[in-house]
C-alpha positions in Angstrom: 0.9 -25.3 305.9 2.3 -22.1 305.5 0.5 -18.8 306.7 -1.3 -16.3 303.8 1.6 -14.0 305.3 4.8 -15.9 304.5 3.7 -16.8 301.4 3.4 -12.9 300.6 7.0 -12.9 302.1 7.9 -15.7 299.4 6.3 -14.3 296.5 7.7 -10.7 297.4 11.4 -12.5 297.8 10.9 -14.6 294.5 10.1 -10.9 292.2 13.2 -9.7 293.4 15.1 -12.9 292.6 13.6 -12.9 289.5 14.4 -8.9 288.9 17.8 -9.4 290.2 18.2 -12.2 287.8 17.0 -9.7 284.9 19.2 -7.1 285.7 22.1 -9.1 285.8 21.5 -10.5 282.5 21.0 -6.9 281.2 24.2 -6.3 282.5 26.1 -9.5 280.7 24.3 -8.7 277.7 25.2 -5.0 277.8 29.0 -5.8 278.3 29.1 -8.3 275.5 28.0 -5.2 273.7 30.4 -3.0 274.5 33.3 -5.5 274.2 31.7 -5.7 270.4 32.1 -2.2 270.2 35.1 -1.7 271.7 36.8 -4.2 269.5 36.1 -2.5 266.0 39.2 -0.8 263.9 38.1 2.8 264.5 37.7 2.3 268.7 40.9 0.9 268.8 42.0 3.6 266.9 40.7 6.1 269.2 41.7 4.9 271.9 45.4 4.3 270.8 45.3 7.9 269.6 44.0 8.9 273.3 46.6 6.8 275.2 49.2 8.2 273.0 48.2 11.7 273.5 47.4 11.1 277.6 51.3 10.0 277.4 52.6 12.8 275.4 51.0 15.1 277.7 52.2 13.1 280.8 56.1 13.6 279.4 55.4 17.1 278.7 53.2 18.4 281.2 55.5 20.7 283.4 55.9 22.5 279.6 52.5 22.5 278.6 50.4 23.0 282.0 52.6 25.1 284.3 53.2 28.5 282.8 55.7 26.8 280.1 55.7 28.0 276.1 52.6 26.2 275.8 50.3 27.0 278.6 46.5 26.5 277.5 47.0 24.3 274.6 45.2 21.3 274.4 46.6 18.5 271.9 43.0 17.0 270.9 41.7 20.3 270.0 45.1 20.9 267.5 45.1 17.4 266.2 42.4 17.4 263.6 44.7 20.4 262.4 47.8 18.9 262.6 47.3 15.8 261.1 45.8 17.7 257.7 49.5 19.2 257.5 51.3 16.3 258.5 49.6 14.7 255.2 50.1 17.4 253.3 54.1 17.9 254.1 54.0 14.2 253.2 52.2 14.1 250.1 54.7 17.4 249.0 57.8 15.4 250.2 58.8 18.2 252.2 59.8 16.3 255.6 63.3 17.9 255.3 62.6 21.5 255.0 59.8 21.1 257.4 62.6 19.6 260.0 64.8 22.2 259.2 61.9 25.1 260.1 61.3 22.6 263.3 64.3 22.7 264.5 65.0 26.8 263.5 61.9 27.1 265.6 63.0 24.7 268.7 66.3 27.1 268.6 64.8 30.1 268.3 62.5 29.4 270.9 65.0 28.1 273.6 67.0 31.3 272.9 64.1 33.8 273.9 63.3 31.2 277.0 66.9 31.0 278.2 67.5 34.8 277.3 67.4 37.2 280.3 65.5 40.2 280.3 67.4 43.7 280.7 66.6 45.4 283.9 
């Protein structure tokens, strides 16, 4: 027969089986979850939108971070602004003059970069 001490010991060691076998169901449960979540249109969307944007910033970051034309901007705060004028270009039809005033601006841009200041 077992002493009034070890079964303490047991009971004591079967609460925390039976709380470590709560938890981890929590857990599954709360995973299964979030994959549910994760799966829907608009957090795919998201997160395509983020990966594109980490990438843009990756290919561009010694222009954007490091002193370069665009020091201090930060692409999500311009996007919900950019994509209103993206529509709107597209719902004008005015891709080409907008290119045009792109590129006139790219130009203009590298000229005052590359230009050297008279001293």
């Amino acid at each position: 027969m077992a002493s009034k001490q070890e079964l303490q010991a047991l009971a004591v060691a079967k609460e925390r089986l039976i709380r470590e076998g709560e938890l981890y169901r929590l857990s599954t449960l709360r995973s299964k979850h979030e994959m549910i979540n994760a799966m829907q249109p608009q957090a795919l969307l998201h997160s395509a939108v983020d990966h594109a944007i980490g990438g843009l910033q990756a290919r561009l970051g010694g222009f954007i971070n490091e002193g370069g034309g665009l020091a201090g901007l930060n692409f999500k705060s311009v996007l919900p602004y950019a994509l209103p004028l993206v529509s709107w270009i597209a719902r004008k039809r005015l891709w080409k003059p907008a290119v045009a005033a792109g590129v006139l601006a790219a130009v203009g841009a590298w000229w005052l970069v590359r230009r050297k200041p008279e001293a």
